[in-house]
TORKOL-398943 format. One record per residue: x, y negated, z negated of N, C-alpha, C in turn; residue number from 0; residue in one letter; chain. Coordinates in Angstrom, 2 decimals, padded with zeros to 5 digits, m for minus. Example, Ala and Ser with C-alpha at 12.3 -4.5 7.8 and 13.67 -1.06 7.14 Angstrom:
<pts>
pt n.u:013.19 | n.v:005.69 | n.w:m007.80 | ca.u:012.30 | ca.v:004.50 | ca.w:m007.80 | c.u:013.20 | c.v:003.30 | c.w:m007.80 | num:0 | residuo:A | cadena:A
pt n.u:012.85 | n.v:002.25 | n.w:m007.08 | ca.u:013.67 | ca.v:001.06 | ca.w:m007.14 | c.u:012.90 | c.v:m000.03 | c.w:m007.87 | num:1 | residuo:S | cadena:A
</pts>
This chain:
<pts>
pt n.u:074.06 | n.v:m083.30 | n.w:m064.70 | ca.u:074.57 | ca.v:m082.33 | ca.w:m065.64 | c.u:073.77 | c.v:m081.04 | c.w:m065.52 | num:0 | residuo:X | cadena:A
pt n.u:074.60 | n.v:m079.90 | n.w:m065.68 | ca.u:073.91 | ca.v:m078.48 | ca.w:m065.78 | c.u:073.17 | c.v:m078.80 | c.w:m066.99 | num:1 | residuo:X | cadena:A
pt n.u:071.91 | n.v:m077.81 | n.w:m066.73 | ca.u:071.03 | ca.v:m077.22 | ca.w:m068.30 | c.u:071.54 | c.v:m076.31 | c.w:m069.14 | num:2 | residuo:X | cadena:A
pt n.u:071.31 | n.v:m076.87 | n.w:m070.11 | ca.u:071.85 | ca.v:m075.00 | ca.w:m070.76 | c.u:073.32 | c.v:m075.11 | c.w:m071.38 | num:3 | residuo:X | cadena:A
pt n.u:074.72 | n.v:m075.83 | n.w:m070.74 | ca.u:075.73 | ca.v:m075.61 | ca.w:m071.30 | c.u:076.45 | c.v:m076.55 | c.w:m071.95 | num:4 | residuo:X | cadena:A
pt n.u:075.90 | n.v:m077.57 | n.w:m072.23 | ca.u:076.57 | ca.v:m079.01 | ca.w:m072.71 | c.u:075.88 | c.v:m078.97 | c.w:m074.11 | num:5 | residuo:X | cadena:A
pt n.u:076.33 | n.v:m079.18 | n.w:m075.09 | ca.u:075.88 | ca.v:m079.48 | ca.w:m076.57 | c.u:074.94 | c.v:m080.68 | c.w:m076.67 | num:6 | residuo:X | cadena:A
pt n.u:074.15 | n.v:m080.66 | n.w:m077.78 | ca.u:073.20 | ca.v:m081.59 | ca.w:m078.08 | c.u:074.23 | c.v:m082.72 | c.w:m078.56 | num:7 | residuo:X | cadena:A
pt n.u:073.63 | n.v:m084.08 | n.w:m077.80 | ca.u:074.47 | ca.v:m085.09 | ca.w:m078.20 | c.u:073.75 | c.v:m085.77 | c.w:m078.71 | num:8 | residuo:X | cadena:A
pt n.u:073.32 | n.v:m086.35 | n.w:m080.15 | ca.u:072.60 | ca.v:m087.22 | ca.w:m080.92 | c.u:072.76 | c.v:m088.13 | c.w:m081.71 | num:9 | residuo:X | cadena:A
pt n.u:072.53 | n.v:m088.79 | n.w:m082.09 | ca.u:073.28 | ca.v:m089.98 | ca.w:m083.58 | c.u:073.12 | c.v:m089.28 | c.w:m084.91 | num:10 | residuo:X | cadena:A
pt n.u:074.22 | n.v:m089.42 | n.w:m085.22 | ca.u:074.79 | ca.v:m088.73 | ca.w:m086.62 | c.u:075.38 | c.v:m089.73 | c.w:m087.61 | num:11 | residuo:X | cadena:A
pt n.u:075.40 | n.v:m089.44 | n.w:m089.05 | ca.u:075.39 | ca.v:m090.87 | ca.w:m089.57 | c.u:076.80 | c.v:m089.87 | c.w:m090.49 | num:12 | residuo:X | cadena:A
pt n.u:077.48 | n.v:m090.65 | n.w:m090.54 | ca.u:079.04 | ca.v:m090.64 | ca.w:m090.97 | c.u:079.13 | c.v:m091.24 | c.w:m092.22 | num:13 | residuo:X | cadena:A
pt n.u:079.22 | n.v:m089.89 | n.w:m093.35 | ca.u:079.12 | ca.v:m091.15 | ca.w:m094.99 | c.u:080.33 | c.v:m090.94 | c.w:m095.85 | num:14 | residuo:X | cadena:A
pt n.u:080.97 | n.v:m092.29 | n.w:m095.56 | ca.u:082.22 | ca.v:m092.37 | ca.w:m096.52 | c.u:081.65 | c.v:m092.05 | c.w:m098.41 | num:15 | residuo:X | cadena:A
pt n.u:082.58 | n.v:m090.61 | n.w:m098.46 | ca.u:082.18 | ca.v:m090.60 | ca.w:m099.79 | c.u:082.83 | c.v:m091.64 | c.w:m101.16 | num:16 | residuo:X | cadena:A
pt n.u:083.91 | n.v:m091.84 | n.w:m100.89 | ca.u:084.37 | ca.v:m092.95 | ca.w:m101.72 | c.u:084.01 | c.v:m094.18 | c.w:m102.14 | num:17 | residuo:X | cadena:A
pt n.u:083.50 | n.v:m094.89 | n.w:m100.64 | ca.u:082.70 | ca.v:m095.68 | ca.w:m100.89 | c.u:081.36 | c.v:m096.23 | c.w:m100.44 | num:18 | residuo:X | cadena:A
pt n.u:080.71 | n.v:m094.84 | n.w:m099.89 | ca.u:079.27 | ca.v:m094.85 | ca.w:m099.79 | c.u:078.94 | c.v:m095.56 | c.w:m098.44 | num:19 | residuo:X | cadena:A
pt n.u:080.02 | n.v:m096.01 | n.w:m098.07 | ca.u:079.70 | ca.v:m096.86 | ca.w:m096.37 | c.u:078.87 | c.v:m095.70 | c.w:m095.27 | num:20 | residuo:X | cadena:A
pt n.u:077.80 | n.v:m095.93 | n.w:m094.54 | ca.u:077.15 | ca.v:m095.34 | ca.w:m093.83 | c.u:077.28 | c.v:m096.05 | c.w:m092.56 | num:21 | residuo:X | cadena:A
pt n.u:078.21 | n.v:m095.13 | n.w:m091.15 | ca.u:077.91 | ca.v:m095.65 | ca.w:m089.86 | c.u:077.03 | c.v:m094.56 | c.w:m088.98 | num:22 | residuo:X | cadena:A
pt n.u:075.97 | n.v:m095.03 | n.w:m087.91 | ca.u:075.55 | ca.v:m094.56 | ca.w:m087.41 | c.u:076.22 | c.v:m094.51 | c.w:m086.03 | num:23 | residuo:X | cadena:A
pt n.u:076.68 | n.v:m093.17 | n.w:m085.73 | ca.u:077.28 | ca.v:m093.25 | ca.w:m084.25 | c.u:076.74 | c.v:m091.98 | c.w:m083.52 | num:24 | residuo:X | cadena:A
pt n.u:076.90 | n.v:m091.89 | n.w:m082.41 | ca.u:076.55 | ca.v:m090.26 | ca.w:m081.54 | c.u:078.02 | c.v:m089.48 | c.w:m081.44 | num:25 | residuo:X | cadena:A
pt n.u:077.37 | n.v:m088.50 | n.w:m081.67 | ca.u:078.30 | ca.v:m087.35 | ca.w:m081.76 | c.u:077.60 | c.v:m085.87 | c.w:m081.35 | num:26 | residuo:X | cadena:A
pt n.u:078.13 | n.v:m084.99 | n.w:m080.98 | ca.u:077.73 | ca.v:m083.74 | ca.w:m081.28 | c.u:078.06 | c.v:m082.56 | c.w:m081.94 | num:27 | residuo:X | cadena:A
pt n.u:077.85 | n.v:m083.18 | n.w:m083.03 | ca.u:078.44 | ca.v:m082.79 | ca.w:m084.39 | c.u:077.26 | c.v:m081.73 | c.w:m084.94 | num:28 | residuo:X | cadena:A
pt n.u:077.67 | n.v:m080.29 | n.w:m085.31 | ca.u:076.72 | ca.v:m079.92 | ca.w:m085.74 | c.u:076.45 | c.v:m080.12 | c.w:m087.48 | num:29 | residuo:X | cadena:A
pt n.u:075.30 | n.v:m080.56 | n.w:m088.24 | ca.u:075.41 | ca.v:m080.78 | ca.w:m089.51 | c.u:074.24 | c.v:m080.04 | c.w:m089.98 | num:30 | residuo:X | cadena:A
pt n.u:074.53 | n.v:m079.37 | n.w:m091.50 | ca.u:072.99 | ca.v:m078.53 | ca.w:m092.07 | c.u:072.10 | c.v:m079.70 | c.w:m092.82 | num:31 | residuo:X | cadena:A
pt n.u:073.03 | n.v:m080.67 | n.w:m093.61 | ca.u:072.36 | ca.v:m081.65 | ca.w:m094.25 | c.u:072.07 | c.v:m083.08 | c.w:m093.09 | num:32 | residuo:X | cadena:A
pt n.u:070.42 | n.v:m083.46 | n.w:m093.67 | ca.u:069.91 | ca.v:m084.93 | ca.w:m093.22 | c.u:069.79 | c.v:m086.02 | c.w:m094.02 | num:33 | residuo:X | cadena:A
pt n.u:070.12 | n.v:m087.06 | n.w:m093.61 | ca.u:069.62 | ca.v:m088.30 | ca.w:m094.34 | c.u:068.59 | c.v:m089.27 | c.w:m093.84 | num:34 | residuo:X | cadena:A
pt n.u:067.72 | n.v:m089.89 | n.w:m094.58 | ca.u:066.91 | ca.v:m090.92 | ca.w:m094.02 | c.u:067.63 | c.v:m092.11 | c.w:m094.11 | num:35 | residuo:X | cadena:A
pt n.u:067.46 | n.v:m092.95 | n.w:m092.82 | ca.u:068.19 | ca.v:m094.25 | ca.w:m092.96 | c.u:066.67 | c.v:m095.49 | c.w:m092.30 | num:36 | residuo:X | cadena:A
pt n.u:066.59 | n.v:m096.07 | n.w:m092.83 | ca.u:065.64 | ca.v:m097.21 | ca.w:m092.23 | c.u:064.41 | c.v:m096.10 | c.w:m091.94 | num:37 | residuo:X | cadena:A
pt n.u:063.78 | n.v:m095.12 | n.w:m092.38 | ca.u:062.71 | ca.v:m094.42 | ca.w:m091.84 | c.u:062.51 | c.v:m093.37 | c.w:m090.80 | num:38 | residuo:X | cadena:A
pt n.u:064.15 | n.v:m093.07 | n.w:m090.52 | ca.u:064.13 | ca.v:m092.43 | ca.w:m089.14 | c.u:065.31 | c.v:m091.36 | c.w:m090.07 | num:39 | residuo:X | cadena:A
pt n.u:065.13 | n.v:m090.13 | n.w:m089.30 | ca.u:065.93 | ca.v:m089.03 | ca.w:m090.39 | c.u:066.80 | c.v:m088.64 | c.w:m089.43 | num:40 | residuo:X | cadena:A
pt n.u:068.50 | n.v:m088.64 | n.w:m090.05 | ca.u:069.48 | ca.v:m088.43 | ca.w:m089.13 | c.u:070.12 | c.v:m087.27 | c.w:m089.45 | num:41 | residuo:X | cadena:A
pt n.u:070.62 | n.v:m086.11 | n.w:m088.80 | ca.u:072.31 | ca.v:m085.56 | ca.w:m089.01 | c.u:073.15 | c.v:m086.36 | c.w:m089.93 | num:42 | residuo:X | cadena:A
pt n.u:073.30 | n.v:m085.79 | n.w:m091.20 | ca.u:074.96 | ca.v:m086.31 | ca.w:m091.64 | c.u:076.32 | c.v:m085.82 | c.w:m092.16 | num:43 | residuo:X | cadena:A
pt n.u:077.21 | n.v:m086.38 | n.w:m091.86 | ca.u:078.20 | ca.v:m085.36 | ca.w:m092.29 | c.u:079.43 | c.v:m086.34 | c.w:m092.90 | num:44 | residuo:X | cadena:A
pt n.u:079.88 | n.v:m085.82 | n.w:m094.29 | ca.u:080.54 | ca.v:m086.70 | ca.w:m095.25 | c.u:081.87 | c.v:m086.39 | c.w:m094.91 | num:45 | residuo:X | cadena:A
pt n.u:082.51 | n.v:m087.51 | n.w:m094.79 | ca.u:084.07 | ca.v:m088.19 | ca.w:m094.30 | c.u:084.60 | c.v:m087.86 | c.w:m095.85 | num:46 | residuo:X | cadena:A
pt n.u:085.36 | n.v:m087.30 | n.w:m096.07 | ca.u:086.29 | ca.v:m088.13 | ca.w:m097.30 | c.u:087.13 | c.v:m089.27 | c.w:m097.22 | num:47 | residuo:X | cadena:A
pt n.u:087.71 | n.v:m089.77 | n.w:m095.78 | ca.u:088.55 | ca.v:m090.84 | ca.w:m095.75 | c.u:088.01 | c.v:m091.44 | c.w:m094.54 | num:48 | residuo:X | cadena:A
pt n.u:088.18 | n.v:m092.69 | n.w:m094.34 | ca.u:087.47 | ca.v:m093.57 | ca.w:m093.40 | c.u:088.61 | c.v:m094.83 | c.w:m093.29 | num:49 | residuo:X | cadena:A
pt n.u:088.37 | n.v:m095.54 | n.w:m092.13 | ca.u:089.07 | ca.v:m096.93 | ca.w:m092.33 | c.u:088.89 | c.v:m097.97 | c.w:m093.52 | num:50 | residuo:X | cadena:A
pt n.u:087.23 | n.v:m097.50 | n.w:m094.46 | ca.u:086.32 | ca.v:m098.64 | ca.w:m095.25 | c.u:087.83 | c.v:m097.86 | c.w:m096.97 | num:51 | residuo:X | cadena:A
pt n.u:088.15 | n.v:m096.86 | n.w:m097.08 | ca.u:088.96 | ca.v:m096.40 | ca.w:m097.83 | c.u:090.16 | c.v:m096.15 | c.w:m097.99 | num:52 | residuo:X | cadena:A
pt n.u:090.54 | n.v:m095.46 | n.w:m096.85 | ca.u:092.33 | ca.v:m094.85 | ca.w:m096.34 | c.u:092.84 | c.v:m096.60 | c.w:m096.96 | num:53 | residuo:X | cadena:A
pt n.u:094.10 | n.v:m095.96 | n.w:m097.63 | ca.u:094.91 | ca.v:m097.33 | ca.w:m098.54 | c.u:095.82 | c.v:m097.96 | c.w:m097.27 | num:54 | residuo:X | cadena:A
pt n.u:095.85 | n.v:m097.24 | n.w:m096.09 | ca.u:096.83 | ca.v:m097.74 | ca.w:m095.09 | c.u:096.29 | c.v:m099.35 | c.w:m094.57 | num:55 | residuo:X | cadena:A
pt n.u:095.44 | n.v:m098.86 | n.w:m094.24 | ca.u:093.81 | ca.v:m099.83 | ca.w:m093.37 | c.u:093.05 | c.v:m100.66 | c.w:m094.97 | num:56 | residuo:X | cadena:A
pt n.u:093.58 | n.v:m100.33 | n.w:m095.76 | ca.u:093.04 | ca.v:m101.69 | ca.w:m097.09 | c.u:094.08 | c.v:m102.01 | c.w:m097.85 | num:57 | residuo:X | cadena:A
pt n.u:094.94 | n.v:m101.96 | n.w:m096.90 | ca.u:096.51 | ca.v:m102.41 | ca.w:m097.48 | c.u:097.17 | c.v:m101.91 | c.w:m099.15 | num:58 | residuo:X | cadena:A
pt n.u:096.35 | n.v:m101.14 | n.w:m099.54 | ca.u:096.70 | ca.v:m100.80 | ca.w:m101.50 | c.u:098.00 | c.v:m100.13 | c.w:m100.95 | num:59 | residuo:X | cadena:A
pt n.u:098.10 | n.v:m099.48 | n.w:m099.82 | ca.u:099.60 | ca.v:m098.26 | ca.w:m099.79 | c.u:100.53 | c.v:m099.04 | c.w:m099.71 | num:60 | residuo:X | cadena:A
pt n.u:101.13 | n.v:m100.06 | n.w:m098.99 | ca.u:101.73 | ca.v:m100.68 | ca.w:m098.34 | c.u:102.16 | c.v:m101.39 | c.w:m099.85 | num:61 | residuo:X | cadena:A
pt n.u:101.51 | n.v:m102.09 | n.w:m100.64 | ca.u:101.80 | ca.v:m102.74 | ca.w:m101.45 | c.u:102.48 | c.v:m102.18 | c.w:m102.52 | num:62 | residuo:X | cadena:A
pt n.u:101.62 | n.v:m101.24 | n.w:m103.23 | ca.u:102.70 | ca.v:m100.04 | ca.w:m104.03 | c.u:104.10 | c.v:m099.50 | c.w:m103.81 | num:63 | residuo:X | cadena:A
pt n.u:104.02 | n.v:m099.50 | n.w:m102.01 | ca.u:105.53 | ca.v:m098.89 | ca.w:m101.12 | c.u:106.40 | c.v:m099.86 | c.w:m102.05 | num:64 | residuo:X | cadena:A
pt n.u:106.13 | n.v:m101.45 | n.w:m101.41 | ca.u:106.96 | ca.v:m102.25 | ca.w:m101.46 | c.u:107.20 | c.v:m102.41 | c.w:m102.70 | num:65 | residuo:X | cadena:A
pt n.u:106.39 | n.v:m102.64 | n.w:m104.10 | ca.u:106.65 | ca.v:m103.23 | ca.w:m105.08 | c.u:107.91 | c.v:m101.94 | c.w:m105.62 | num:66 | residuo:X | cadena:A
pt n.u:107.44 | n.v:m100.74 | n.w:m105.18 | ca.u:108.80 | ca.v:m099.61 | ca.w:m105.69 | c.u:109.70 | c.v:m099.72 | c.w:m105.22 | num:67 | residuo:X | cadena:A
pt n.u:110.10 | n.v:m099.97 | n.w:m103.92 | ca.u:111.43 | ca.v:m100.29 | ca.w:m102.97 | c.u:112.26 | c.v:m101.17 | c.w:m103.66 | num:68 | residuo:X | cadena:A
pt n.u:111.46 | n.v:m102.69 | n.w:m103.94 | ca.u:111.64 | ca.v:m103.99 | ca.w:m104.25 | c.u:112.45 | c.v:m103.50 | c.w:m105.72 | num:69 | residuo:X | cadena:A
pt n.u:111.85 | n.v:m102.92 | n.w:m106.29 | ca.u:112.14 | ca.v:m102.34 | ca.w:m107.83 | c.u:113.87 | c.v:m101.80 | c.w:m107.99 | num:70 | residuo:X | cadena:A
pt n.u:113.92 | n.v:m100.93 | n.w:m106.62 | ca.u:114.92 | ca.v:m099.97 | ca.w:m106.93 | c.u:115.92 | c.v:m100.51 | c.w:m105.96 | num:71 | residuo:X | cadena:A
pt n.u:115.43 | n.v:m101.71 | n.w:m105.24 | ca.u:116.59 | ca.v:m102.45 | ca.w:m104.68 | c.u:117.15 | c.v:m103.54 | c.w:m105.23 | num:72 | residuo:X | cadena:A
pt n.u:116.58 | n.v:m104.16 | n.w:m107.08 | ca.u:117.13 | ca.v:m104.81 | ca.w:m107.64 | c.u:117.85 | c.v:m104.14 | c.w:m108.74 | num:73 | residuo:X | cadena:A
pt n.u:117.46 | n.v:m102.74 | n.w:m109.23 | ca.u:118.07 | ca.v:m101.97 | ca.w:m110.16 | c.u:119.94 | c.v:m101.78 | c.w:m109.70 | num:74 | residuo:X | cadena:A
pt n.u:120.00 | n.v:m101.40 | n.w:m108.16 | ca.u:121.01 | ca.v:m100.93 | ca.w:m107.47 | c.u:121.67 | c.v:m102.04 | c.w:m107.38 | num:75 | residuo:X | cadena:A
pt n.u:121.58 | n.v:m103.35 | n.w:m107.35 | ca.u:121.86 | ca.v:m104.05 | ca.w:m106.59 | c.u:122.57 | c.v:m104.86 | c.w:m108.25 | num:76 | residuo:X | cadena:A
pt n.u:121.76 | n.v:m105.12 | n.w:m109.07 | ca.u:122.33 | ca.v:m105.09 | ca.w:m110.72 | c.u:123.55 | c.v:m104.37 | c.w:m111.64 | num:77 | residuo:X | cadena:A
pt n.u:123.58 | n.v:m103.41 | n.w:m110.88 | ca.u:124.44 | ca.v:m102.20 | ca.w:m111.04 | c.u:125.73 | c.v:m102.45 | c.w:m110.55 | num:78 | residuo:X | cadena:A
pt n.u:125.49 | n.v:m103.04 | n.w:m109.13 | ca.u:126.56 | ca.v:m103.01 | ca.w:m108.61 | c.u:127.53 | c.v:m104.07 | c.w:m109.17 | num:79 | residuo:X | cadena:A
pt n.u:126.71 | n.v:m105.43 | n.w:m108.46 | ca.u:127.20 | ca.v:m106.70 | ca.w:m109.03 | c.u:127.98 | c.v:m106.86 | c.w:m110.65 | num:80 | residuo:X | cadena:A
pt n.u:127.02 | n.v:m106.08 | n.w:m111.48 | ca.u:127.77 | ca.v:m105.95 | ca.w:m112.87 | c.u:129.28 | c.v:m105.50 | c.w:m112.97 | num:81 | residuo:X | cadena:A
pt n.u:129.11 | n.v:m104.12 | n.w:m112.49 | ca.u:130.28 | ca.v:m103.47 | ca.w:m112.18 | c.u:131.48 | c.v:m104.35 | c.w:m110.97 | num:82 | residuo:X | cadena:A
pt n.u:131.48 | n.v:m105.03 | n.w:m110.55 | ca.u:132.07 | ca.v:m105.86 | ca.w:m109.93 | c.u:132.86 | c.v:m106.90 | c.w:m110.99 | num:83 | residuo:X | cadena:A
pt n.u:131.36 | n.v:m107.79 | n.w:m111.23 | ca.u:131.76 | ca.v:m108.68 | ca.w:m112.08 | c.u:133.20 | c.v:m108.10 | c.w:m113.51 | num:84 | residuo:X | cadena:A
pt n.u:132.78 | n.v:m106.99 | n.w:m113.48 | ca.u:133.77 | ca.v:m106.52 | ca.w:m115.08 | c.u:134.54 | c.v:m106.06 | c.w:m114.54 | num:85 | residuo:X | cadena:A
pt n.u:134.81 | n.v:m105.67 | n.w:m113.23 | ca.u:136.90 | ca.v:m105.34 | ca.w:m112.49 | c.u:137.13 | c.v:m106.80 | c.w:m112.39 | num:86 | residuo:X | cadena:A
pt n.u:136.79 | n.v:m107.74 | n.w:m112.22 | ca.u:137.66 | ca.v:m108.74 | ca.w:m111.55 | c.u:138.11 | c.v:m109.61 | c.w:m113.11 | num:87 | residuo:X | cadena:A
</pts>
């Protein structure tokens, strides 16, 4: 590698603010704030969404989807049948 034109590549610690999860990975990320982790002081820079939170990846979205779908496909479906039932 040339000197001089490639960015500093170092371990940077990644902190889910929601739920406080801390990963240590390399990046060359530039950050103003540090954290100490185990005695050794890192780069960090706060995620608002992560896999440990996003509702996709902890299934909360998915479940809400369905229970509303489920909801408004028995409302419709009540509606109809009724109205059926009272022509015939």
């Amino acid at each position: 590698m040339k000197e001089g034109i490639h960015p500093d590549y170092r371990e940077v610690v990644f902190l889910d603010v929601q739920t406080g999860s801390k990963v240590i990975s390399r990046s060359t990320l530039h950050t103003r704030e540090t954290i100490e982790v185990d005695g050794k002081s890192y780069p960090l820079f706060k995620c608002d969404v992560t896999s440990e939170s996003h509702p996709f990846y902890t299934g909360a979205q998915t479940r809400i989807v369905e229970t509303g779908r489920v909801e408004k496909f028995r409302q419709r479906f009540a509606r109809t049948t009724g109205a059926a039932a009272a022509a015939k």
